[in-house]
C-alpha positions in Angstrom: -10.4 5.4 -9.7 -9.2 7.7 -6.9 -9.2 10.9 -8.4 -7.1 12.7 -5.7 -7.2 13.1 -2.2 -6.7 16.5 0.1 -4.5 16.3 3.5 -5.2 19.4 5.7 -3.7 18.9 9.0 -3.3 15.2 9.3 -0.6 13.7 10.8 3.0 15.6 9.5 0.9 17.0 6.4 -0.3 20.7 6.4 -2.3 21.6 3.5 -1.3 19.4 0.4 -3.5 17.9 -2.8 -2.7 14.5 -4.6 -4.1 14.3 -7.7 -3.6 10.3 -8.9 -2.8 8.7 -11.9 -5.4 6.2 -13.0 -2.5 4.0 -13.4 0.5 3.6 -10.6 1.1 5.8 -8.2 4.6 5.9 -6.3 5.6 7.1 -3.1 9.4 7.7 -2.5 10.9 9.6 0.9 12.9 9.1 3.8 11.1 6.6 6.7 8.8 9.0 8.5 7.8 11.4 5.3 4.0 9.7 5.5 3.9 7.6 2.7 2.4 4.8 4.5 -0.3 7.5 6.1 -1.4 8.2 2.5 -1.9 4.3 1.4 -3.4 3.8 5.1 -5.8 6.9 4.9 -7.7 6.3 1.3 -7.8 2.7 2.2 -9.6 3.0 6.0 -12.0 5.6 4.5 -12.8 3.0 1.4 -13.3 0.6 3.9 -15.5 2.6 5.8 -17.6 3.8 2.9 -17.9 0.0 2.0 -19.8 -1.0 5.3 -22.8 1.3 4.2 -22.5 0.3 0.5 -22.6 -3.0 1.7 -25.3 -3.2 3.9 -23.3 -4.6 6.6 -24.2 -1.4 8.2 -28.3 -1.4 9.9 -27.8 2.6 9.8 -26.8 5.2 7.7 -27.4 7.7 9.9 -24.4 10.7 10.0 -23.9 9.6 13.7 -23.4 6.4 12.6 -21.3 6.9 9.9 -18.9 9.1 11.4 -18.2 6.4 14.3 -17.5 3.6 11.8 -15.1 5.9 9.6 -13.6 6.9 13.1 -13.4 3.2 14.0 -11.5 2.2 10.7 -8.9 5.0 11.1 -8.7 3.9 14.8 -7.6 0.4 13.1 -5.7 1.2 10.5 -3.4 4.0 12.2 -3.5 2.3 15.6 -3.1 5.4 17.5 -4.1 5.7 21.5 -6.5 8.6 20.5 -7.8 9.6 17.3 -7.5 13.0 18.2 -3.6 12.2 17.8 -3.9 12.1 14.2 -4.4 15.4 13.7 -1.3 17.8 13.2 -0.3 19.0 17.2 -0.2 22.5 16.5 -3.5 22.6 15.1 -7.4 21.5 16.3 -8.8 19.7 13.9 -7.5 18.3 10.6 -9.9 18.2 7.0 -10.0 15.2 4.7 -11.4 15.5 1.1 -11.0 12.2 -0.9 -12.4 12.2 -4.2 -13.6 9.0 -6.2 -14.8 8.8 -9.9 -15.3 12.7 -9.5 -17.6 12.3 -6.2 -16.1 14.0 -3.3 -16.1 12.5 0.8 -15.2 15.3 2.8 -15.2 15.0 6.3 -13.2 16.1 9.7 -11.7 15.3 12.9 -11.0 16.9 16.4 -7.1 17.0 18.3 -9.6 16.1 21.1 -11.8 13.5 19.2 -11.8 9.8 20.1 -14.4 7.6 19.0 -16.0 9.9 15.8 -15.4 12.1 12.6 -17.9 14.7 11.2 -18.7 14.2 7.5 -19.0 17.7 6.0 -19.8 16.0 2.3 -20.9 12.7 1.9 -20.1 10.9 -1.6 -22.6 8.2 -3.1 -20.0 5.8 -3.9 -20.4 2.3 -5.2 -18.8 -0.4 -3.5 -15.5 -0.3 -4.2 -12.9 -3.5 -4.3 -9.6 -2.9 -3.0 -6.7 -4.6 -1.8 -3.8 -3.3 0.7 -0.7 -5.6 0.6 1.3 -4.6 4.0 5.0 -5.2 4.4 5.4 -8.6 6.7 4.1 -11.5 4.7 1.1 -12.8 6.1 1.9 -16.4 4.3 2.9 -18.4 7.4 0.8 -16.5 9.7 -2.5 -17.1 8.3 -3.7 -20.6 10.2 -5.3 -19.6 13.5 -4.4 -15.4 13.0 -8.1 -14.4 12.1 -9.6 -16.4 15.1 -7.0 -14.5 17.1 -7.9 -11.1 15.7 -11.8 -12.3 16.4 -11.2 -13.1 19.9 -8.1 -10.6 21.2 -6.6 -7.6 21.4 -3.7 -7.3 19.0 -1.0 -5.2 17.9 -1.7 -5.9 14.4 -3.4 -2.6 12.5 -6.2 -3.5 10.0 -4.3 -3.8 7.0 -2.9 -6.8 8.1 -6.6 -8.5 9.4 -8.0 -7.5 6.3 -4.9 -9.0 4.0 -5.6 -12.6 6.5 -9.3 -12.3 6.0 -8.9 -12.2 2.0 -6.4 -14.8 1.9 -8.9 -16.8 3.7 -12.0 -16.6 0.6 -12.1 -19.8 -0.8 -10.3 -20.4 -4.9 -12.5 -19.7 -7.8 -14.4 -22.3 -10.0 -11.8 -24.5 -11.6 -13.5 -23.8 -15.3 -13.7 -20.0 -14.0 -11.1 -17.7 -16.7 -9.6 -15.5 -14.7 -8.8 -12.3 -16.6 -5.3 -11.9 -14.4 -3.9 -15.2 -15.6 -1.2 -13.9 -17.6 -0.3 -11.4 -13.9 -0.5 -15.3 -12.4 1.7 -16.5 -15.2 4.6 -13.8 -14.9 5.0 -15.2 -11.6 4.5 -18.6 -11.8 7.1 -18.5 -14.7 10.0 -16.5 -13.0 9.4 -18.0 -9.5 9.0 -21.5 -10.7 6.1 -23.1 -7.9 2.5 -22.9 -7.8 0.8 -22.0 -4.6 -2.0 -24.8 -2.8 -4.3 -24.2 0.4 -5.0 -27.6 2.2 -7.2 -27.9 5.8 -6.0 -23.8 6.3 -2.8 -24.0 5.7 -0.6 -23.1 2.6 2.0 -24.9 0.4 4.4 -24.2 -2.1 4.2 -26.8 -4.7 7.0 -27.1 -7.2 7.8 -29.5 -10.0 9.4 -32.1 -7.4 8.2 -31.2 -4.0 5.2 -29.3 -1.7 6.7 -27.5 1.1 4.5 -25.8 3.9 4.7 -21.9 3.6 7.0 -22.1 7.2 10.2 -23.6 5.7 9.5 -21.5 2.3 11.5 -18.1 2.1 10.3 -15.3 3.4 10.3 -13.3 -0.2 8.4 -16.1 -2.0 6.0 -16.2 0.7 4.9 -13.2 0.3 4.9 -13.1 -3.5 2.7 -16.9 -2.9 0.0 -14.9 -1.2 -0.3 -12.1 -4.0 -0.8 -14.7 -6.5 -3.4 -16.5 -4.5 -5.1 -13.6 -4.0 -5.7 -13.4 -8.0 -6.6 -17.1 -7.9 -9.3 -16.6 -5.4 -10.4 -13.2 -7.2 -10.1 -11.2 -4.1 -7.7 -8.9 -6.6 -9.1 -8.5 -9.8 -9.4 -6.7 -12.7 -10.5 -2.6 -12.4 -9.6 -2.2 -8.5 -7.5 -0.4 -6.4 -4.3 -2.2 -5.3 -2.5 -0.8 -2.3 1.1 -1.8 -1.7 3.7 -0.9 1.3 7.1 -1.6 0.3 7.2 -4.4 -2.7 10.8 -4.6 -2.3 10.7 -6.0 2.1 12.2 -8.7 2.2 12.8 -9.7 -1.7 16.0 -10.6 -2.6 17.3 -7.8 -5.4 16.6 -10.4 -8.1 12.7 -10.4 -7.7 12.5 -6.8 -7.8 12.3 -7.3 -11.9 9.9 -9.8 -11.2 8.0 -7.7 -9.3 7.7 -4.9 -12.3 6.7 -6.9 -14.4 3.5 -7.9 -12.5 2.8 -4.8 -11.3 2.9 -3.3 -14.9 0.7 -6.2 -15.8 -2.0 -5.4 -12.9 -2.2 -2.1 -14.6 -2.8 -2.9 -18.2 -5.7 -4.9 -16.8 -7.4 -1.5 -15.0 -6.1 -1.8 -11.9 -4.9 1.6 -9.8 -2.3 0.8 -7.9 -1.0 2.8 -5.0 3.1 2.0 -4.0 5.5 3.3 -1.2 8.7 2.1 -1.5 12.6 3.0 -0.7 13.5 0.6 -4.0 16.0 1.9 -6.6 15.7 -0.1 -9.2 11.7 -0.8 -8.8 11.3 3.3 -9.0 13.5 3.4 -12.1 11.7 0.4 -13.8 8.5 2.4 -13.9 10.0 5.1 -14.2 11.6 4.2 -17.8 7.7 2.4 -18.8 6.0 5.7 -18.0 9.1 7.7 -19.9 8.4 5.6 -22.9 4.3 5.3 -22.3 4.2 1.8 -21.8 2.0 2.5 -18.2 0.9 5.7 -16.7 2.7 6.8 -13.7 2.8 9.7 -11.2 5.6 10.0 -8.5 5.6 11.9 -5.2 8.6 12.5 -3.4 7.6 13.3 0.1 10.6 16.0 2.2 10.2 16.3 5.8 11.5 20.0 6.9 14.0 19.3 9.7 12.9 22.0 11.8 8.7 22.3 11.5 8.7 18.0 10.5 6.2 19.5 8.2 6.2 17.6 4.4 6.9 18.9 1.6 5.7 17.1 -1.8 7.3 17.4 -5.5 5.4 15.3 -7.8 6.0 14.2 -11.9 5.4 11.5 -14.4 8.8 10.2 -14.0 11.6 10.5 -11.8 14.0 12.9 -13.7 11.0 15.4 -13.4 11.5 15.6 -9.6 14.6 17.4 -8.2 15.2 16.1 -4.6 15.0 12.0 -5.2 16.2 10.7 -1.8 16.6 7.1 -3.4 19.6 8.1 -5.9 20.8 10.6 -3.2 22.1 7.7 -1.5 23.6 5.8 -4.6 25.6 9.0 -5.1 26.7 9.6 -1.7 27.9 5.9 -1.8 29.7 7.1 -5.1 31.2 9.6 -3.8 32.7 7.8 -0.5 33.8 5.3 -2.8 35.8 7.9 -4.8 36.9 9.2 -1.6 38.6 5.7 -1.1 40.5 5.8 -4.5 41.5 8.9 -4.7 43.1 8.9 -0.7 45.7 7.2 0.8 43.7 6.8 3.5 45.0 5.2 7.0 42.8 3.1 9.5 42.4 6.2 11.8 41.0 8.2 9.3 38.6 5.9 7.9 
């Protein structure tokens, strides 16, 4: 698991430590508090560290290595310089990521733009992980990874990497996959099965297949989670990244949605979340309050005036004070008390 990771100076963060739950990990804030910069950062630096691990890399050298992890955060955050990720009123930012208690340190320049220096350099295993962006990538796939292959592209990695897994062919027919019953919750609740044929997906229900264009946007997306368990590109005792569960899901799959993410985690997987959803945050909420899953929530608080981040953390969400999820549900509340309580004209509303 991802025991924690340390932020000094990157992007809006200042100094701050995560310290994870081995189970799911929430991130709630306003749009612009960094959640997404969290899921992003752990992910690109696994992916880096994988390309040694791997052998797909033909040196190990520091050089080397500091250029590829500079290349991944280049791709993942998309920024003109990678100098630009670090904090403007500072000169270099400091990374420390720790997994299975082995610590990556390393560092980057305001000026820097094609390499990090690794201060401490972990001996990790190859570690599989998964990051789920928020646009489904469903009815994109056919012809998108020879695109990314050939052009320049606006995409950032998450999503080439999300195509590029979709595209690793099913498992052995006879093979028992140890998600099926995270593949049944959705199957059951959603009612279709999900087919590839000559690159291109299909919805299959109990009267019709329907290509993944004139299918939904929401099941779509949900379709290429549960392939991805089906081809065993997420499997059991990994590290699930997911940006926004809730885009684009009508408010009726959002249950459906708990309930497969709770089952991911009884099967080992770590699962990283940033989402703006009420009742998904108050569904594990209530699990972790009655220890039916282990859960950690971060609610991330920009300051107005420095656009620093603040970070209150707890195992559920009555532990943290400023929840800028229910903030809204009671300013709603209160407006609409506002409206019975007033005889209130048009020119005043």
């Amino acid at each position: 698991m991802i025991d924690y990771i340390g932020l000094q100076n990157f992007t809006n963060f200042n100094q701050y430590q995560f310290f994870f739950s081995k189970g799911i990990n929430i991130f709630i804030g306003k749009n612009g508090t960094g959640k997404t910069h969290i899921l992003k950062n752990i992910a690109a630096t696994i992916d880096a560290s994988n390309v040694f691990n791997s052998g797909q890399s033909v040196s190990s050298s520091a050089t080397m290595k500091g250029t590829t992890y500079a290349s991944k955060l280049m791709n993942y955050f998309k920024p003109d310089n990678l100098g630009n990720l670090v904090q403007k009123t500072w000169s270099g930012a400091t990374i420390h990521l720790s997994y299975n208690n082995e610590e990556l340190e390393y560092s980057l320049s305001s000026t820097s733009k094609s390499s990090i220096t690794i201060k401490k350099d972990a001996k990790w295993e190859k570690i599989q992980s998964l990051y789920i962006p928020p646009r489904e990538m469903f009815s994109l796939f056919e012809g998108f990874i020879g695109l990314t292959e050939k052009r320049e592209i606006s995409f950032d990695e998450t999503y080439i990497a999300f195509a590029k897994a979709l595209n690793v062919p099913l498992l052995k027919a006879d093979y028992k996959n140890p998600l099926q019953s995270a593949i049944d919750i959705l199957e059951n609740e959603l009612h279709f099965k999900v087919i590839q044929q000559n690159g291109r997906f299909y919805i299959k229900t109990a009267n019709e297949t329907l290509e993944a264009h004139l299918v939904a946007e929401g099941f779509r997306k949900l379709a290429s989670i549960m392939y991805l368990i089906l081809n065993g590109e997420l499997k059991e005792n990994s590290i699930l990244f997911w940006d926004e569960p809730e885009a684009n899901l009508n408010p009726a799959l959002i249950n459906v949605v708990a309930k497969f993410i709770l089952e991911l985690e009884r099967h080992g997987i770590q699962i990283f979340i940033a989402t703006h959803d009420y009742l998904l945050t108050h569904i594990l909420s209530l699990n972790s309050e009655y220890k039916k899953t282990e859960a950690k929530f971060f609610c991330l608080l920009k300051n107005s005036e420095s656009e620093q981040i603040s970070v209150e953390e707890g195992d559920t969400l009555t532990s943290i004070e400023n929840n800028p999820i229910l903030d809204e549900y009671a300013a709603y509340y209160d407006l609409e008390q506002t409206f019975i309580n007033s005889d209130l004209t048009d020119e005043t509303i």
